[in-house]
VOGU-3710 file (C-alpha; in Angstrom, 3 decimals, decimal comma):
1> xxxxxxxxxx> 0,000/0,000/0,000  2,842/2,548/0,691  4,177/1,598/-2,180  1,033/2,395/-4,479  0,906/5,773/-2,526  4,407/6,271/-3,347  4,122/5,684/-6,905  0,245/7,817/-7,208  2,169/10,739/-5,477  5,309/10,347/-7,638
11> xxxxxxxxxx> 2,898/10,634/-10,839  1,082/13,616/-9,664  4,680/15,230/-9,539  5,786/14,184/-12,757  2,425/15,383/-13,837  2,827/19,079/-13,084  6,431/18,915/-14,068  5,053/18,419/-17,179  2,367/20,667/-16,925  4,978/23,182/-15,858
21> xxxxxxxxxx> 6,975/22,894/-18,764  4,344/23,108/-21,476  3,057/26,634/-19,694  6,501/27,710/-20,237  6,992/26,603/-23,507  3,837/28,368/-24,073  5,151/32,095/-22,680  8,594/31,464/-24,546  6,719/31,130/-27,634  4,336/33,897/-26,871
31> xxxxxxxxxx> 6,818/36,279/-25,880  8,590/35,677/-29,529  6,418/36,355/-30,984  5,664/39,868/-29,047  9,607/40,473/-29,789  8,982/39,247/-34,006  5,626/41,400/-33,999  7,541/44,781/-31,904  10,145/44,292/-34,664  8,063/44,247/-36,933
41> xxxxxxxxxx> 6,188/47,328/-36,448  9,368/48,734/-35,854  10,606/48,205/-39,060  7,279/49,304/-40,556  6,986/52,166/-38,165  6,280/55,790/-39,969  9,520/57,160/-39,667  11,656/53,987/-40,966  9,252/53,914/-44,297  9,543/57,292/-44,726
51> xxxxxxxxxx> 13,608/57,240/-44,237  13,535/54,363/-46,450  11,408/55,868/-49,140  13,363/59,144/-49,232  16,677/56,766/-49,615  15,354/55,095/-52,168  14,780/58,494/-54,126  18,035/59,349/-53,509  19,962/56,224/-54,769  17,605/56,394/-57,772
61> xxxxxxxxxx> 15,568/52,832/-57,227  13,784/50,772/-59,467  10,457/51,959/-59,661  9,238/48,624/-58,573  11,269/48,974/-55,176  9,195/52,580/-54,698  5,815/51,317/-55,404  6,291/48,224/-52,626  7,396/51,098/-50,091  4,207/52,912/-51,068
71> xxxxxxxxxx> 2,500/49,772/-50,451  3,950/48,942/-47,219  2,611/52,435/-45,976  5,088/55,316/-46,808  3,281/58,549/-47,315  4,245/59,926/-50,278  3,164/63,466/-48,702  4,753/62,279/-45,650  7,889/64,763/-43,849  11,125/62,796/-43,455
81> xxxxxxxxxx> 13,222/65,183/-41,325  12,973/68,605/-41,585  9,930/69,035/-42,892  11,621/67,430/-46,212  8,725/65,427/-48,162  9,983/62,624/-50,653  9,348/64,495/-53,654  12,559/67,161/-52,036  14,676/64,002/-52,428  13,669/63,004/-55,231
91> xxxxxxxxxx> 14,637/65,916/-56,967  17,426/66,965/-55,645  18,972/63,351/-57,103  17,294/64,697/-60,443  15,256/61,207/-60,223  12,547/62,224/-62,818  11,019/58,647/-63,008  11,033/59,299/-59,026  9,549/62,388/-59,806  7,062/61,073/-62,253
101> xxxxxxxxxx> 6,166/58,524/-59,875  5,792/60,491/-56,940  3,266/62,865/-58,346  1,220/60,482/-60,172  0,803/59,061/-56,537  -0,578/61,939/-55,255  2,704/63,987/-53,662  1,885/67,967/-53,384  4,177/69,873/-55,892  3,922/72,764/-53,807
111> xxxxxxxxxx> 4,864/71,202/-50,738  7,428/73,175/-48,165  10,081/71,816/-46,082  10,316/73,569/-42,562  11,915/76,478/-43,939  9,924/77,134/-46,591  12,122/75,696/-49,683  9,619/73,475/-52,142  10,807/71,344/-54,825  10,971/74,244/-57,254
121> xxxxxxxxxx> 13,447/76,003/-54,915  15,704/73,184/-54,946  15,408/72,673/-59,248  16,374/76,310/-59,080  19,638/76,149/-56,921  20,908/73,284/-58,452  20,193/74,032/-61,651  17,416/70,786/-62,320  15,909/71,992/-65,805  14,453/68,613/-66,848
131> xxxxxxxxxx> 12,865/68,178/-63,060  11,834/71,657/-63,458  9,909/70,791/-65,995  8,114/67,915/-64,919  6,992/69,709/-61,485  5,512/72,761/-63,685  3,863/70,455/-65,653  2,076/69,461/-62,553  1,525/72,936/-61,566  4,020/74,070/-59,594
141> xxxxxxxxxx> 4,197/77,583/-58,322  6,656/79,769/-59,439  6,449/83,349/-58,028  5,677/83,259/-54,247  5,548/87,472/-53,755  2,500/88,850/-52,731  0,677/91,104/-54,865  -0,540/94,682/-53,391  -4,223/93,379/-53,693  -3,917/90,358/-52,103
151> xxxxxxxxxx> -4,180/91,013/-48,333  -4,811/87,012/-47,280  -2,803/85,656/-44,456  -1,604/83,010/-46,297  -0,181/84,891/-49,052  1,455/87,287/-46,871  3,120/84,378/-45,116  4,364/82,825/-48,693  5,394/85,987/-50,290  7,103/87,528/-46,928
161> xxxxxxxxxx> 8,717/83,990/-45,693  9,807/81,917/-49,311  12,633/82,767/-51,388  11,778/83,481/-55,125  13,287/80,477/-57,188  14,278/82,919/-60,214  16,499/84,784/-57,716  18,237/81,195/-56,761  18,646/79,998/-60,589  19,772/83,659/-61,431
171> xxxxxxxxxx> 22,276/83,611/-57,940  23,582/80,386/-58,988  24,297/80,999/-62,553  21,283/78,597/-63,974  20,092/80,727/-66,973  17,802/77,691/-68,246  15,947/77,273/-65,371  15,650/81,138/-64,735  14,205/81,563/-68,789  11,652/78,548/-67,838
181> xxxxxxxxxx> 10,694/80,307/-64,765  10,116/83,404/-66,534  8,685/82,065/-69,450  6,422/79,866/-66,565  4,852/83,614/-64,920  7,815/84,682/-62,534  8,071/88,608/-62,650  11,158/89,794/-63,873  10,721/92,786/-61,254  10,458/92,067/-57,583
191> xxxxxxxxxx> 11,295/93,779/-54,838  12,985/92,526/-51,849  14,879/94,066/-48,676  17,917/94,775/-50,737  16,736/95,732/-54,014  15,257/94,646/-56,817  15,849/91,539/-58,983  18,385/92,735/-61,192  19,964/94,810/-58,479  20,691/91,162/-56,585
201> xxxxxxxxxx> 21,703/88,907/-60,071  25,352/88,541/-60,227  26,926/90,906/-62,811  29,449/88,283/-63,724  26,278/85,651/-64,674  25,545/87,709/-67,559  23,587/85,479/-69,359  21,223/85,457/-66,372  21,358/89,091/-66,460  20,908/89,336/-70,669
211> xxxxxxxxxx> 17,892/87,031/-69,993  16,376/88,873/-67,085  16,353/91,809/-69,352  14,771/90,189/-72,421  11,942/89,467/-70,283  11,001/93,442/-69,154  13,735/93,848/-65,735  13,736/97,776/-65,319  17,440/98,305/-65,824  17,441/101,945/-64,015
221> xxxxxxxxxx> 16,174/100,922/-60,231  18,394/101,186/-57,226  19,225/98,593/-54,505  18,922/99,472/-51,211  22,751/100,764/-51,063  21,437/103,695/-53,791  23,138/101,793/-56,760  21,244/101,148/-60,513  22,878/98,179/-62,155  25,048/100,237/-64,534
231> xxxxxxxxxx> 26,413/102,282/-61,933  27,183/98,561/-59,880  28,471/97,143/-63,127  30,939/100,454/-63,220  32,455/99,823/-59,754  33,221/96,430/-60,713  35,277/97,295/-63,151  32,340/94,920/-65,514  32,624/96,279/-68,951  30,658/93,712/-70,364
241> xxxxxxxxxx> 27,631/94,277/-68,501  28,003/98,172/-68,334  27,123/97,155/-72,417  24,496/95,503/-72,213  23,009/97,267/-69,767  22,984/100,608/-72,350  22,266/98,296/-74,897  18,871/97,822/-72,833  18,212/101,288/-71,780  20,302/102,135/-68,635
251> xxxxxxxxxx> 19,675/105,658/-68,313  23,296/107,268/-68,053  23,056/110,236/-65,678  20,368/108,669/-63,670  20,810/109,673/-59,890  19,665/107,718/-56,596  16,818/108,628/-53,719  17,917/111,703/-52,204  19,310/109,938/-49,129  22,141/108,831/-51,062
261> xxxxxxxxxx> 24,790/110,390/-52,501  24,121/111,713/-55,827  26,715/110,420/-57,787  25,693/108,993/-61,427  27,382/106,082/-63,167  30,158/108,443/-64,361  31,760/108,830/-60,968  31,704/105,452/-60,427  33,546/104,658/-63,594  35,880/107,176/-62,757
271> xxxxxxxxxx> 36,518/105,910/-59,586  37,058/102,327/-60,687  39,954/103,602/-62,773  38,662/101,933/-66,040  39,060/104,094/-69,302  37,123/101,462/-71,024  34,233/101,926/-69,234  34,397/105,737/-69,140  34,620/105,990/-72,845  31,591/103,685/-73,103
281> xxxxxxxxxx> 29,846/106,122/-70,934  30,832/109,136/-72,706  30,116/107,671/-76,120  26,755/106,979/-75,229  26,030/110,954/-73,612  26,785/110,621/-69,969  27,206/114,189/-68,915  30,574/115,005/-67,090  29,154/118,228/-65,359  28,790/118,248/-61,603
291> xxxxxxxxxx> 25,505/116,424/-60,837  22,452/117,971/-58,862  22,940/118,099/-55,185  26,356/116,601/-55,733  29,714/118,288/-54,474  32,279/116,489/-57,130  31,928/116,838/-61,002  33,579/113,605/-62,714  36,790/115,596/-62,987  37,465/116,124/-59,334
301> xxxxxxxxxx> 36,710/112,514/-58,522  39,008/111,600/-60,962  41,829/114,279/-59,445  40,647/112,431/-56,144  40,708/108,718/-57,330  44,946/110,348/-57,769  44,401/109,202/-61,598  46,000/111,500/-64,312  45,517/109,837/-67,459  41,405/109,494/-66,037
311> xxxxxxxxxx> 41,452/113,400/-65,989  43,605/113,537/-69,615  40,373/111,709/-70,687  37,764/113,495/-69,401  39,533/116,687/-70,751  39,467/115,306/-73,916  35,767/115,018/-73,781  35,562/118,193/-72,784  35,597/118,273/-69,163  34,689/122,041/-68,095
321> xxxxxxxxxx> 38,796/122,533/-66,533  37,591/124,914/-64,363  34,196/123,784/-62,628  34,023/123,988/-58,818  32,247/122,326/-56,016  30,176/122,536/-54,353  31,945/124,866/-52,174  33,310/126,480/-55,037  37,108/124,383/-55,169  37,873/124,272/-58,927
331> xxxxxxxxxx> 39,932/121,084/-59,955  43,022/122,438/-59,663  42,620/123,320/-55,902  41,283/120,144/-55,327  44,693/118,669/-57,008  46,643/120,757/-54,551  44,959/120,643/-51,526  44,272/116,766/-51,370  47,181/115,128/-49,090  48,397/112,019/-49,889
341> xxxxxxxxxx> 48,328/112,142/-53,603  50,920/110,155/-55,629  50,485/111,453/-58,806  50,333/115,023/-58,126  52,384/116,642/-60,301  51,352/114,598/-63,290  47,489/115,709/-62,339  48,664/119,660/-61,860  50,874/119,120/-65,204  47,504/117,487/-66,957
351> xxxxxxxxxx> 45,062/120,887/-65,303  47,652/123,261/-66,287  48,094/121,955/-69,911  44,346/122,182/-70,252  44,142/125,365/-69,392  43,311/125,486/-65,365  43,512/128,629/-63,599  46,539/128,682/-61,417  45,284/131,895/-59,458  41,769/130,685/-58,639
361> xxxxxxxxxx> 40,015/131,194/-55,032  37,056/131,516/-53,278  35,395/134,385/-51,399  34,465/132,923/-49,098  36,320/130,556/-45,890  35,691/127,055/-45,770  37,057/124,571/-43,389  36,590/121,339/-45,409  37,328/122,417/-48,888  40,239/124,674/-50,521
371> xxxxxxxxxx> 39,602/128,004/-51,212  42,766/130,165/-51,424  44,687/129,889/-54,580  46,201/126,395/-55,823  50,130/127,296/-54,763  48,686/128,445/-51,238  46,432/125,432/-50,786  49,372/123,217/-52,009  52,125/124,484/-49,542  49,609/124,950/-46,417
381> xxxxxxxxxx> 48,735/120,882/-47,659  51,997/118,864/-48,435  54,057/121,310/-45,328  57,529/119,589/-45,376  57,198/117,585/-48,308  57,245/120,278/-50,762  58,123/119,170/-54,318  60,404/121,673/-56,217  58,669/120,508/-59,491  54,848/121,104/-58,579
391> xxxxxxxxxx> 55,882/125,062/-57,420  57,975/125,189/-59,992  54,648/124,166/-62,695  52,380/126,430/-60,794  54,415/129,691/-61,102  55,672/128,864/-64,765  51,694/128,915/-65,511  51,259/132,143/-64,019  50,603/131,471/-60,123  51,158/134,535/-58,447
401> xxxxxxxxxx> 53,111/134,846/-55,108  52,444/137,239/-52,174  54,464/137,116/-49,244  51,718/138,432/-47,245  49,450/136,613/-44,580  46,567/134,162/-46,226  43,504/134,078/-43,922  42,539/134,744/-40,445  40,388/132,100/-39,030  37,352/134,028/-40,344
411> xxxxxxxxxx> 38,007/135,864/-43,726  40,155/135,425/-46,276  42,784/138,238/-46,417  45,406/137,198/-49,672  44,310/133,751/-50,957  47,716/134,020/-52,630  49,468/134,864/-49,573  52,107/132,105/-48,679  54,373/133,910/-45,438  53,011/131,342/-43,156
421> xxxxxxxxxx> 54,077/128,560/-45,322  57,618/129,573/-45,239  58,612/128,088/-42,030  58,317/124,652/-44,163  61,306/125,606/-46,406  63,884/125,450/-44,143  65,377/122,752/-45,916  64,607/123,592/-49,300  66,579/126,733/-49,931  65,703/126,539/-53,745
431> xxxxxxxxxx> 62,334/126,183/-53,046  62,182/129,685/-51,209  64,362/131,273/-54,339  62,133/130,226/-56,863  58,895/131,479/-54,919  61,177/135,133/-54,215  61,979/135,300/-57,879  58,131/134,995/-58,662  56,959/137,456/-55,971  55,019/140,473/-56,421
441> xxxxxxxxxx> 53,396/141,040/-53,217  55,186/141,876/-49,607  54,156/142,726/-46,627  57,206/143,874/-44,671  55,210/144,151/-41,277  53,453/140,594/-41,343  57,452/139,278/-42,126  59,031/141,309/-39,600  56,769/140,320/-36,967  55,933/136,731/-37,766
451> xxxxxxxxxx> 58,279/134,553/-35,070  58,308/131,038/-37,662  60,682/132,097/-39,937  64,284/131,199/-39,211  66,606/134,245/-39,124  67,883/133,677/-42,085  64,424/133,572/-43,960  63,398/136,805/-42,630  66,548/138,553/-43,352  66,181/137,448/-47,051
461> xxxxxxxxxx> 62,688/138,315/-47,196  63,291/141,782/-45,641  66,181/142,594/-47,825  63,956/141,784/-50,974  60,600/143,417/-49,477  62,285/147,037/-49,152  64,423/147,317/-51,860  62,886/148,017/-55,973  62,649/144,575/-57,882  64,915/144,785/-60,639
471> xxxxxxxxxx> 63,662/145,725/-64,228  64,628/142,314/-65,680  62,877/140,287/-62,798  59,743/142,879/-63,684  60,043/142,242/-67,259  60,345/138,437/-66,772  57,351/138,702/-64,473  55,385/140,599/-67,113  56,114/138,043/-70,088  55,359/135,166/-67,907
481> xxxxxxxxxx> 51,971/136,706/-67,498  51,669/138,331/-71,031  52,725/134,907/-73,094  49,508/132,729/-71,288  48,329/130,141/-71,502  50,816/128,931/-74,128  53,640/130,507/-71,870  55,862/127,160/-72,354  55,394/127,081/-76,444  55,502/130,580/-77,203
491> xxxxxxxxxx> 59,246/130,657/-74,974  60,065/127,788/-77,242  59,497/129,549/-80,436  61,294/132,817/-79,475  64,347/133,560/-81,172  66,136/133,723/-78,224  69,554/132,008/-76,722  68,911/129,116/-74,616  70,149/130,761/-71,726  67,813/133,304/-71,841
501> xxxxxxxxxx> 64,747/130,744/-72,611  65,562/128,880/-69,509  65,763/132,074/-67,320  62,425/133,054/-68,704  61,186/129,762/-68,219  62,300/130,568/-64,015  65,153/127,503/-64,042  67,837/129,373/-62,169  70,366/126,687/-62,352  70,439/127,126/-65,888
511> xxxxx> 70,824/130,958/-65,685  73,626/132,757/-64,277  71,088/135,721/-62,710  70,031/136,193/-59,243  66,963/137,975/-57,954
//
């Protein structure tokens, strides 16, 4: 009997062993297939189709391969990161049977990533003509501004947020893809923050710009820096496109909004040193008379560009030699008072040959622009760097010299009056006897009195001042003035020993006279 117990209860155990191990069999199996089904939906999940669609487009997959993603449950509308929709991807690979299959699926043409960029953007930028085509064909926008009528939010938010895709194609150099927008309805004439479209297009993409003009771009607007395209083209030295430009009607002597300066595409030709593009200007009309409202004609920003053959040019065309400022400096003042000028001389040489007045002045005291007489301005300018060769131009051409004071702080008092530039010449002893030679004015007071001039200055000065000039340095005085403004040719042509040509022509080394 205790053996039959033994064996029942032995059974019952083995029982729920068993028992036991099928229930765990059966949560093994069960939880595998949780794990297989997790996975599964995993793999499947939103984000992996979406990634896996948008790869797909990008390696350019069978067709085939795109349609079982679609199947599986990729939205073809569907963001992938970013706000970047599979039809982005797509083209930017320049897939068009990706394309193709895309929007015959149902994917929005005009959809934005988070930034605003749609397909059409990115054909633009790259430079995607045949995708281009294929996403206007399926009516793609392609001007996002607003117009003035249209006050809905959601237009306001397009045309203030989105970049136009003709300003991307024409930025990038895409000329294609900027004629099919055009020819597709964008306007050739927007407006943005800095300007208008053809103020923003790239001077050196000139195709863009040729082709931005065939289609009605205004070539005379300004940018928000006051410049028209031709007067841009100018100041980057872009003869090519200052062409074309006339060729479509740039208006020459055009000037910006009043709150800029009102230079015209002259100056800025002038400034960018380019004789090319200056005689392009001038051949076509551009005027070379000081602008409205403007202080500088094109003749004094060429004197202050320090550019001698630019002002030989403009003389040439008949630049007035003699126009002033706007606080009445004429050009040769200008050349003389400017400091830091390289090619001084060479300018005052160019003036002076032309016909400038070396004894010019204004009235009237001005504290940023010359107004006493070119020598005065020149010596009060350059101090201790006095050149022999630019006094010695200025007196040959009939400067006069006064050894009188020039101005007080208020009023002129002898714009030719050089005393107080004296104390400069210490060091240039020939300097000082070519201005005394030249001399017809002294005031023996303001020289005795003034405490700059070294002792030996002031005696010389005083010994000339109260003594009679001699009749030859009177006579050479009056020829000097007499023989203008051919002084240099008609000493030339005088039947006269060298000698005496070179004394007339006030080269004392060359002459054996003193004052």
């Amino acid at each position: 009997m205790e053996d039959d117990g033994a064996r029942t209860e032995l059974g019952n155990d083995q029982e729920s062993n068993v028992d036991a191990s099928a229930d765990g069999n059966s949560q093994t199996s069960e939880a595998k297939k949780t794990a297989e089904e997790k996975k599964r939906e995993e793999l499947f999940s939103r984000e992996n189709l979406q990634r896996l669609l948008a790869d797909a487009l990008t390696y350019m997959s069978p067709v085939k391969d795109l349609t079982t993603i679609v199947k599986c449950g990729a939205d073809v509308n569907g963001s992938v990161k970013r706000g970047l929709r599979p039809l982005h991807y797509a083209v930017y690979s320049g897939y068009l049977d990706g394309i193709t299959f895309l929007l015959e699926h149902g994917a929005d043409v005009n959809a934005p990533d988070d930034i605003g960029y749609r397909p059409v953007h990115l054909c633009a930028r790259k430079g995607q003509l045949e995708p281009l085509k294929i996403l206007i064909e399926h009516g793609a926008k392609v001007d996002f501004f607003v117009d003035e009528d249209d006050n809905s939010e959601e237009s306001r938010r397009l045309g203030y947020l989105t970049i136009e895709p003709l300003n991307m194609a024409l930025e990038n150099n895409h000329e294609e893809c900027a004629r099919l927008l055009l020819a597709s309805g964008a306007k050739p004439n927007h407006h943005y923050f800095l300007g208008y479209e053809i103020n923003l297009v790239p001077l050196e993409n000139l195709e863009c710009l040729k082709t931005l003009l065939e289609f009605g771009a205004d070539p005379n607007v300004f940018s928000r820096c006051g410049l028209s395209p031709l007067m841009k083209a100018c100041r980057q030295h872009n003869i090519r496109a200052v062409r074309l430009l006339l060729e479509s009607g740039a208006d020459l002597n055009i000037q910006p909004p009043s709150r800029f300066e009102q230079k015209t595409a002259i100056h800025y030709a002038v400034m960018s040193g380019s004789t090319g593009i200056t005689n392009a200007l001038l051949r076509k009309g551009a005027l070379l008379a000081r602008p409205p409202g403007y202080r500088y004609s094109a003749l004094h920003t060429a004197i202050s560009s320090d550019n001698p053959d630019m002002c030989e040019l403009l003389l040439r065309w008949d630049a007035r030699v003699d126009e002033v400022t706007d606080e009445n400096a004429t050009p040769l003042q200008l050349a003389c008072a400017t400091p830091g000028l390289k090619n001084r001389l060479k300018i005052i040489q160019v003036l002076l040959k032309h016909g400038a007045n070396p004894n010019a002045n204004s009235p009237f005291v001005s504290y940023s622009s010359p107004f006493l007489a070119p020598l005065t301005e020149y010596l009060r300018c350059v101090t201790d760097e006095v050149e022999y060769d630019v006094v010695h131009a200025l007196i040959v051409f009939g400067s006069k010299v006064h050894f009188r004071a020039a101005s007080t702080s208020s009023r002129a008092k002898d714009p030719h009056g050089i005393l107080h530039c004296v104390q400069y010449l210490k060091d240039k002893p020939e300097v000082l006897h070519l201005l005394i030679e030249a001399a017809t004015g002294f005031d023996v007071d303001s020289i005795s009195a003034y405490s700059s001039l070294s002792l030996e200055q002031k005696d010389i000065l005083l010994s000339v001042a109260t003594g009679p000039r001699s009749l030859r340095t009177i006579i050479h005085l009056f020829l000097r003035d007499y023989l203008q403004p051919k002084f240099i040719e008609n000493v030339a042509g005088m039947p006269l020993p060298d000698i005496v040509k070179h004394y007339l022509m006030f080269h004392p080394s060359k002459s054996n006279v003193t004052v």
